[in-house]
N, C-alpha and C positions, 0 to 999 in steps of 0.2 A: 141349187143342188150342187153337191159337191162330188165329186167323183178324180177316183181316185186306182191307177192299175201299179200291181205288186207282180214278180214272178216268184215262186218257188220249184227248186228243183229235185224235192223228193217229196213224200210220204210225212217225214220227218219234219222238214221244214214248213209244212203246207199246217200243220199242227203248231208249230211254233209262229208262225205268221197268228195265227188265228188266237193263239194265248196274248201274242201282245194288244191285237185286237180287244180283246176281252176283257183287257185291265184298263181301257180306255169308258167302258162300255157303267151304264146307271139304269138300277132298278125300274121295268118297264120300256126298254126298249126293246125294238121288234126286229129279227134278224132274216132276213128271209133268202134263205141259198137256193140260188140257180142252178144249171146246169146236166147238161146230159147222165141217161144212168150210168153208172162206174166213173165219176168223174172226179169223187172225192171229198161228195158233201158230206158226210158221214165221219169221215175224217178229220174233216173242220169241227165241225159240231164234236168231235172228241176234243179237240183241242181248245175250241171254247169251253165245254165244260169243265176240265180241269183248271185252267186258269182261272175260273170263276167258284172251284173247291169243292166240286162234286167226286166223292170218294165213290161214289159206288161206279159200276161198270157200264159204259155209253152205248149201245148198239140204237140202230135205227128203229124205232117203233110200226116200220112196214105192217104190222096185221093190229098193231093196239091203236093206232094212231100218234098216241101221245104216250109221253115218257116221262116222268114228274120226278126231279130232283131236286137234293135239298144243295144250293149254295152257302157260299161264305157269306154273302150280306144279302142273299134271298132268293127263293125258290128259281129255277129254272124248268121250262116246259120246249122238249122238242117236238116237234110234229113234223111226221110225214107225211103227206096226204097223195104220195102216190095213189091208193086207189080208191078216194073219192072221186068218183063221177061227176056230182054235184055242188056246188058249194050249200046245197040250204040240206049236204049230209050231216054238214056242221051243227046244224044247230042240239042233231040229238046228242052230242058230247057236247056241249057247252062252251062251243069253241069263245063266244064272245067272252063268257066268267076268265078264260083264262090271258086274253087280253087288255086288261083291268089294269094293268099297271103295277100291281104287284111283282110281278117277277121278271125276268129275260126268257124270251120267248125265241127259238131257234126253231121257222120253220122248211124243209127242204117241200117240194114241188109245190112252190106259192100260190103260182097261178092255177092251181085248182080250187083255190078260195074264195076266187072272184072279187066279187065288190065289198067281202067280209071282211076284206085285211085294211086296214088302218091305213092313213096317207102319209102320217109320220112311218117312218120306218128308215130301214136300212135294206139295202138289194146285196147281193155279194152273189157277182156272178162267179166260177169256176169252169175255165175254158183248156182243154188239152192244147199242149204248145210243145209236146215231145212223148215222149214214154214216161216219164216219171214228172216233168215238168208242166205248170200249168199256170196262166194266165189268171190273176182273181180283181177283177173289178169290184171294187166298194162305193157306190153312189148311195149318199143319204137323202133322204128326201123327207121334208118336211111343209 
């Protein structure tokens, strides 16, 4: 496992971390953001998205769960699953179809997925470390 801590100190930059992030990043891998609410997952996940060519407009899927866009070399799916209770809610969205491999997968509150999320992946925690500044741990796991 490899792990790895970055600071950034805005908004801005927390977005530009996550775009260089992104161009590192192949069809089928699983991203799964940490961290408290307001911490700036949402944030990230705009900034992955665009570096990976998603023209349309990124907001968090809080009430649809999922978000389906079209990338530069292939689909991207965000999930929020703040308010899943269960992970077996997942199954009536088919959450497994959408971890298939086909696309890049950004999802924030992981751990309410349980034992559904995949062992390969990627963690990327987001920790406050000032007002605008934040601590982002990236551990891959495989």
């Amino acid at each position: 496992m490899k792990e790895t801590c970055y600071i950034t100190h805005s908004e801005a930059e927390t977005k530009e971390f996550a775009g260089t992030l992104a161009r590192s990043l192949q069809k089928g891998q699983i991203l799964c953001l940490n961290g408290e609410m307001g911490v700036g997952k949402t944030i990230f996940a705009k900034g992955l998205c665009e570096a990976l060519g998603v023209t349309e407009h990124v907001s968090s899927p809080t009430f649809t769960l999922v978000n389906e866009y079209e990338g530069r070399e292939c689909p991207v799916y965000h999930f929020d699953l703040y308010r899943i209770e269960e992970p077996e809610e997942l199954y009536a969205i088919g959450f497994e179809e959408f971890i298939d491999g086909r696309a890049i997968v950004i999802i924030e509150w992981p751990e309410r997925a349980g034992e559904l999320l995949p062992t390969c992946r990627m963690e990327i925690l987001l920790e406050r470390a000032g007002e605008e500044k934040r601590k982002i741990t990236v551990k891959e796991l495989v």
